[in-house]
N, C-alpha and C positions, 0 to 999 in steps of 0.2 A: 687755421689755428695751428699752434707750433705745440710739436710732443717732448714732454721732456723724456729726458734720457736722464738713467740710472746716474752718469757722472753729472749730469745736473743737480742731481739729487743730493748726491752727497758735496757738491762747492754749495750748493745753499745750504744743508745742513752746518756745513764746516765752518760757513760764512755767521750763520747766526749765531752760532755758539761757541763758537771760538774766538771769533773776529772781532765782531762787531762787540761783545765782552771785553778784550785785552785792548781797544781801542778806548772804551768805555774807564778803564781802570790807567789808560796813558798808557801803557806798553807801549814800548818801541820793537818788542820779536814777541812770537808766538810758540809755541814747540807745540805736535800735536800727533797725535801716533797710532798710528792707522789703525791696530787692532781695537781701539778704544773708540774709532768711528765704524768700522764693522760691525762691533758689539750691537751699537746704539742704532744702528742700520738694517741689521739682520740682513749683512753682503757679506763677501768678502775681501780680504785686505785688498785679493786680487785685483778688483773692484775700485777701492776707495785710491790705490799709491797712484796710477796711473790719471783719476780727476785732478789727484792735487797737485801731480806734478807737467800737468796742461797749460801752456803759456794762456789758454782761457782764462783757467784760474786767476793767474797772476793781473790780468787786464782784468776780468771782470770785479773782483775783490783789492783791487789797486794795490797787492803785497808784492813783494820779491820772495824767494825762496833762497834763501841763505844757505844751510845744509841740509843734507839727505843720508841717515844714518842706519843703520848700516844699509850698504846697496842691495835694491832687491825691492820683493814686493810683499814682504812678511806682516806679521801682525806686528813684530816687533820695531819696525821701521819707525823714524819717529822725522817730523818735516819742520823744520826752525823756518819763519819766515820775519820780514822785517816787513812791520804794519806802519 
C-alpha cells in the first residue's frame, strides 16, 4: 500500500478545490495563494509552495504554472496556472 505524503495532500486538496472548480466554471488560469491553502490545511505555506510548484503537480493535475509571485515560499505567494 502507498503512504501519502503531506504534498500529496495539499495537490489533492488544491486539485479539488480549485481545479477541478475553474475547470468546471471554463477557466482557462487559476491563481491560488498559498496562505489561503495553509489556512485550510492547518500546514504551512512552507509546506503547500514547494507541492505546487512540483512538476508532479503539473502532470498529475494536467495544469502548467504560469507565474510565481512574489518569489519565495510565503503565505503571500500566489501560483497563476493555465487549466
Amino acid at each position: 500500500m502507498m503512504s501519502t505524503t503531506k504534498s500529496d495532500e495539499i495537490r489533492a486538496y488544491v486539485f479539488d478545490n480549485y481545479i477541478v472548480p475553474a475547470r468546471t466554471q471554463k477557466s482557462t488560469t487559476v491563481t491560488i495563494v498559498a496562505g489561503d491553502v495553509a489556512r485550510a490545511l492547518n500546514v504551512t505555506a512552507m509546506a503547500v509552495c514547494p507541492a505546487l510548484m512540483a512538476v508532479k503537480f503539473e502532470q498529475e493535475c494536467g495544469v502548467r504554472l504560469l507565474k510565481t509571485r512574489p518569489v519565495g515560499h510565503g503565505e503571500a505567494v500566489t501560483f497563476t496556472f493555465r487549466i
